[in-house]
C-alpha positions as CSV (number, residue, x, y, z in Angstrom):
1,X,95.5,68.5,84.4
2,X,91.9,68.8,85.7
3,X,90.9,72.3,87.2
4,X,94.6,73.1,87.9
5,X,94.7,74.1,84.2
6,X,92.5,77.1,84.9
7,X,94.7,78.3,88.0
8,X,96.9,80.8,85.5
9,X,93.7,82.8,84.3
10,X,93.5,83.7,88.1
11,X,96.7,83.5,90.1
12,X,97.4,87.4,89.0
13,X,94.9,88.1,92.0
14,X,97.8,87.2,94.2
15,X,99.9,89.9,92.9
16,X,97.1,92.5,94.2
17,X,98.4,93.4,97.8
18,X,102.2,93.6,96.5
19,X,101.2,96.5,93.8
20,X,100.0,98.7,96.8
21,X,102.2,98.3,99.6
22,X,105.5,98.1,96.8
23,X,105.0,101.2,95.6
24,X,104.6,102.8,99.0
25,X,107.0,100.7,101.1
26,X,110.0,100.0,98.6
27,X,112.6,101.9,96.4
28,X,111.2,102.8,93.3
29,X,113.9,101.1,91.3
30,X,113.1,97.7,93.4
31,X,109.6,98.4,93.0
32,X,109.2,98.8,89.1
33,X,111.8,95.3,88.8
34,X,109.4,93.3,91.2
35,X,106.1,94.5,89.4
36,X,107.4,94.2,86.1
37,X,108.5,90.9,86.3
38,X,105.6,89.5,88.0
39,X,103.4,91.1,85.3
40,X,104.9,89.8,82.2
41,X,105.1,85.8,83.9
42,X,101.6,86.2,85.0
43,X,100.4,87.8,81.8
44,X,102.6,84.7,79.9
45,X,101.1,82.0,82.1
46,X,97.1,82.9,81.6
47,X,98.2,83.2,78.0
48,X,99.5,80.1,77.7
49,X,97.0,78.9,79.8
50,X,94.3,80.0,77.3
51,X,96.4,78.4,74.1
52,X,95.8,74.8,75.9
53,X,92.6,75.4,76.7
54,X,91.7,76.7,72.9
55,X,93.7,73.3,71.3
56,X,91.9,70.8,73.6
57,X,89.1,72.6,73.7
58,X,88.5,72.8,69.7
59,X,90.2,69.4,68.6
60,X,86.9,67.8,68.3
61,X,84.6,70.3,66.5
62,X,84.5,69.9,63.4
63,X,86.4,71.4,60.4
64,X,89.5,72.1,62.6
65,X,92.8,71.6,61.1
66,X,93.9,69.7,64.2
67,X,94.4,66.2,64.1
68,X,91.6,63.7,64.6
69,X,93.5,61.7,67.3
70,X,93.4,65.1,69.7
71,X,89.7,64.9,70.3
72,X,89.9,61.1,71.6
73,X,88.4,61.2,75.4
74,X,91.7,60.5,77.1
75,X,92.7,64.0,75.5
76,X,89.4,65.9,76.0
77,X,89.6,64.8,79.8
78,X,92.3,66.7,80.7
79,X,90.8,69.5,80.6
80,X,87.4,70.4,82.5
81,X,84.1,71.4,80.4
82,X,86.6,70.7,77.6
83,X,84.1,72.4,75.1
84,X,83.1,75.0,76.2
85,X,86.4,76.6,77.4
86,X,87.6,75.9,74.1
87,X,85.0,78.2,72.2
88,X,85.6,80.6,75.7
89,X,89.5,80.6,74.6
90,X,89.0,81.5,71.0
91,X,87.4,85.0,71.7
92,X,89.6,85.3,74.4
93,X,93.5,85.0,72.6
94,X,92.0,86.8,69.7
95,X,91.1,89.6,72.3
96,X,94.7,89.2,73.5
97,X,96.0,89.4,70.5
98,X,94.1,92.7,69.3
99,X,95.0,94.3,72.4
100,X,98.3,93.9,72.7
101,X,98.6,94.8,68.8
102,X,96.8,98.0,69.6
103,X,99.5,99.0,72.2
104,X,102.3,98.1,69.9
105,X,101.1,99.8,67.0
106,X,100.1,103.1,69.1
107,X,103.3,103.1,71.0
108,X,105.2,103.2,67.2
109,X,102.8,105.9,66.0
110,X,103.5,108.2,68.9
111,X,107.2,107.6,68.7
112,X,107.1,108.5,65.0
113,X,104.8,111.6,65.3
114,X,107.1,112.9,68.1
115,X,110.2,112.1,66.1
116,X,109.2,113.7,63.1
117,X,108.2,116.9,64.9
118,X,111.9,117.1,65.9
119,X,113.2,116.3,62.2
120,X,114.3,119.7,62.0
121,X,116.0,120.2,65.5
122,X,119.7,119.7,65.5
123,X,121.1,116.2,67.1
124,X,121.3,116.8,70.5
125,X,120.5,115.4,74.3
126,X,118.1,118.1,75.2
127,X,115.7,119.7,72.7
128,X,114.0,122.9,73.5
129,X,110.7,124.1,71.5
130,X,109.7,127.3,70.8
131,X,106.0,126.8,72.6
132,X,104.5,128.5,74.9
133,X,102.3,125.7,75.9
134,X,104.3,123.9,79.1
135,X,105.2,120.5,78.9
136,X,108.5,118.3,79.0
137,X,109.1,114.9,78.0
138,X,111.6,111.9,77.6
139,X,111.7,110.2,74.4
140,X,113.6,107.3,74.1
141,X,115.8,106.7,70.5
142,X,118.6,104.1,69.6
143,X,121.3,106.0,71.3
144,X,120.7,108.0,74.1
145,X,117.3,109.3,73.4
146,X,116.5,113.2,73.9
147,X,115.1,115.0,76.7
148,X,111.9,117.7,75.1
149,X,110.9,120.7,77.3
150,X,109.1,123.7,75.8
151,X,110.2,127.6,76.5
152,X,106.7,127.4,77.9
153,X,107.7,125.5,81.2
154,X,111.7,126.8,81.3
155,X,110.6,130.5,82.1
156,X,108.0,129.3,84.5
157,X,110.9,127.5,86.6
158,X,113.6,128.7,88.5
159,X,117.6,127.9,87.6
160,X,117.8,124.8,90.0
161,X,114.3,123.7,89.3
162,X,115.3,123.3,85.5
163,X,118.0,121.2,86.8
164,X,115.8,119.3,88.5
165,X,113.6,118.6,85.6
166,X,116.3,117.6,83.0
167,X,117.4,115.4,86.0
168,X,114.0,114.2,86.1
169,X,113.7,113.6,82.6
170,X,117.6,112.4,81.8
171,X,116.6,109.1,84.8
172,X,113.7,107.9,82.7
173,X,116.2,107.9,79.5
174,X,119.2,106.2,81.5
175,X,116.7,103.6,83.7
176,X,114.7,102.7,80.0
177,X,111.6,103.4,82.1
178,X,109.6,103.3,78.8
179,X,110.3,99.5,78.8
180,X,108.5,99.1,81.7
181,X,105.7,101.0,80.8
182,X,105.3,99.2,77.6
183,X,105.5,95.3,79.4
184,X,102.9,96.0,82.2
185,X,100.7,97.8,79.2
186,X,101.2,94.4,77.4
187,X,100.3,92.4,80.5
188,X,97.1,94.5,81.3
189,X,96.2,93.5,78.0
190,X,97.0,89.9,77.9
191,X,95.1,89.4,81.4
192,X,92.9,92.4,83.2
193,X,93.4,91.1,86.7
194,X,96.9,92.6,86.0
195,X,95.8,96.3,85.7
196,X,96.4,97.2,89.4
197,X,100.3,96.3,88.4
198,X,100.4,98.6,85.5
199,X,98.7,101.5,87.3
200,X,101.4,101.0,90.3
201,X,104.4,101.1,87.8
202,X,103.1,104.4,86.0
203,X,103.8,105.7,89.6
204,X,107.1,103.6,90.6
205,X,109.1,104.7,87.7
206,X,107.7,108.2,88.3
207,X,109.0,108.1,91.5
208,X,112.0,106.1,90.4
209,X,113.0,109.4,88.3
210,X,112.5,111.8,91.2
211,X,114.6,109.9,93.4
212,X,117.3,109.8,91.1
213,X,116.9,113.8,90.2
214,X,116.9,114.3,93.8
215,X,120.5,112.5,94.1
216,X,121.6,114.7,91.6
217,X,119.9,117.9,92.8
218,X,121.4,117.4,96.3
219,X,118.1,119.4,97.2
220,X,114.4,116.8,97.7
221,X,112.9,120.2,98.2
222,X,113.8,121.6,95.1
223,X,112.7,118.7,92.9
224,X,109.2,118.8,94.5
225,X,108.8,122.1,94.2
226,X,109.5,121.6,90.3
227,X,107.4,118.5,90.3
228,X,104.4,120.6,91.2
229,X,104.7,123.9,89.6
230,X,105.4,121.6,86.5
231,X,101.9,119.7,87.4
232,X,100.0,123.2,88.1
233,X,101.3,125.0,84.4
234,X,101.4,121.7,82.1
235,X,98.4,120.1,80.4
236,X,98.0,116.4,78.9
237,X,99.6,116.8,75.7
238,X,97.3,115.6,72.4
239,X,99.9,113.5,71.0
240,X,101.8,112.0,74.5
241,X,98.6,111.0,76.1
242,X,99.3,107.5,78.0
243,X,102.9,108.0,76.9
244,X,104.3,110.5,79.1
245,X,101.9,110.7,82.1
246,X,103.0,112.6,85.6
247,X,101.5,110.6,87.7
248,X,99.6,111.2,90.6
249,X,101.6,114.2,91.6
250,X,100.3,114.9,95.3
251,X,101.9,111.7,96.1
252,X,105.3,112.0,94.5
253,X,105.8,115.8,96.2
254,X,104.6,113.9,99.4
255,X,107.3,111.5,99.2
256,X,110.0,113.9,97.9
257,X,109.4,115.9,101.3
258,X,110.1,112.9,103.4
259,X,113.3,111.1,103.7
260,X,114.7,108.9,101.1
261,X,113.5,105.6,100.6
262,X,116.1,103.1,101.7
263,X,117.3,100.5,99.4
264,X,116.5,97.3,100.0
265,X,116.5,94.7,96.7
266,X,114.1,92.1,98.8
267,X,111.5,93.1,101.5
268,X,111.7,91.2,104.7
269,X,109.4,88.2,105.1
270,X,108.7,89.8,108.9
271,X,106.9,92.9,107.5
272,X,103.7,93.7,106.0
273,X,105.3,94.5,102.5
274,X,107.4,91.3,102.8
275,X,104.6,89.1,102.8
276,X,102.8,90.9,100.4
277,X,106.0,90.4,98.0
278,X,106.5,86.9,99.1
279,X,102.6,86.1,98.1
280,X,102.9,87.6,94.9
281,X,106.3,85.6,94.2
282,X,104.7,82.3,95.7
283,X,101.5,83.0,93.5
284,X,103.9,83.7,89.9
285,X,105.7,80.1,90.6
286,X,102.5,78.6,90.9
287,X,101.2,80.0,88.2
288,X,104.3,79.5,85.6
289,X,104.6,76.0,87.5
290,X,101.0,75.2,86.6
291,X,101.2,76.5,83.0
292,X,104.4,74.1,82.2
293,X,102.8,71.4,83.8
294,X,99.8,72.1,81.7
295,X,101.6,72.2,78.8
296,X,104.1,69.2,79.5
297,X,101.1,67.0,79.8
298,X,99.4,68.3,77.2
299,X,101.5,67.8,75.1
300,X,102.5,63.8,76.3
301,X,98.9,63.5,75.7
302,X,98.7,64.9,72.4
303,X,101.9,62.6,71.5
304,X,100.5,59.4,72.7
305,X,96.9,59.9,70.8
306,X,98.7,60.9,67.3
307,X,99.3,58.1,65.3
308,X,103.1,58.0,64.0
């Protein structure tokens, strides 16, 4: 395997250029696919990627369960500075591990403090709160999931700006935007090359919802203008912090006041966003390529040095 086993801890530096000029260039739907999907096989790769390096590295220190056979040279040589990127590993996964727990465990307790807020609300699509402070969310639930808006923000909007946010809100129930959201947090976690692809998908599915409330509004002009008065009124709400963010607003109106992006499901290899796209595609084959032939050897290895 040699250095090549190390490649997955880095490759997500490839997928750099495609999480700036996707979100600018693309359709938000296409946009939040691509960057999801290269996030979560990047994040798997350098994961799996530190697992190898962790068994090979620790085989031959002593007290591990792991059999004796595994820390024979032949094994230890498959990976470089075999030692010392095992004891690396360890701190590493468990890092991983904690992380990715901590978003789990804080995306349930949010969902459960929101749901049980509603207990007493009757079963419906749209739930409005008696608060004047001004916020609106989507939270998602087995069925449908509910759309939450405050009397706050309703009297601070006009009739077809209302539309427009229940619109808004109703896409990121129907696109299960909260998925997305939840994967890239995962893969931030589980490597933190792969943060600039989170931050861009907080923004695509953001825009991914305003394009679809646009379509359904028949009006760009009136969504934006309820994008923004919704951004100057509303403020970060305790409870949904990091669950429910705008986004960076300015943008969003900007884009709602041009014209609609055009749908394309794969950018052109002739354009600046197409080879952008392209990299970041070549550089997740090569990574998940490199992680099962890491793990292929690895393990033929591992079989041929334990006794049967």
């Amino acid at each position: 395997m040699g250095v090549f086993v190390l490649l997955p801890l880095v490759l997500p530096l490839t997928a750099w250029p495609v999480a700036r000029l996707a979100e600018q260039r693309l359709h938000p739907r296409a946009a939040t696919w691509l960057l999801t999907v290269a996030a979560c096989a990047l994040a798997l790769c350098s994961t799996l990627c530190l697992t190898l390096l962790m068994v090979v590295g620790t085989a031959q220190l002593p007290g591990n369960p792991l059999p004796d056979a595994w820390s024979d040279d032949e094994v230890r040589e498959a990976v470089p500075y075999d030692e010392a990127a095992g004891e690396l590993a360890i701190p590493a996964l468990l890092a991983v591990l904690a992380g990715c727990s901590r978003v789990l465990w804080r995306h349930v307790r949010v969902r459960r403090r929101v749901g049980r807020s509603l207990a007493g609300l009757p079963r419906r699509t749209v739930a409005v709160l008696p608060d004047p402070e001004p916020y609106a969310y989507a939270l998602p639930g087995r069925s449908r999931g509910r759309v939450v808006v405050s009397t706050g923000l309703l009297t601070r909007l006009a009739a077809r700006e209302r539309r427009a946010l229940f619109a808004h809100e109703r896409a990121h129930l129907a696109g299960g935007h909260h998925r997305f959201l939840l994967l890239v947090q995962l893969a931030a976690r589980a490597n933190p090359f792969l943060r600039p692809l989170r931050t861009a998908v907080s923004y695509t599915v953001e825009r991914w919802a305003d394009e679809e409330a646009a379509g359904v509004v028949r009006d760009r002009q009136t969504v934006a203008r309820a994008i923004g008065k919704a951004a100057l009124v509303s403020r970060p709400h305790p409870v949904l912090a990091g669950f429910a963010a705008p986004g960076p607003v300015p943008r969003r109106v900007a884009a709602l006041l041009g014209p609609a992006p055009a749908v394309h499901v794969w950018p052109s290899l002739f354009t600046a966003v197409g080879v952008a796209a392209w990299t970041a595609a070549a550089g997740t084959m090569i990574s998940a390529l490199s992680s099962a032939n890491s793990a292929v050897t690895l393990f033929l290895v591992l079989k041929a040095a334990t006794p049967l």
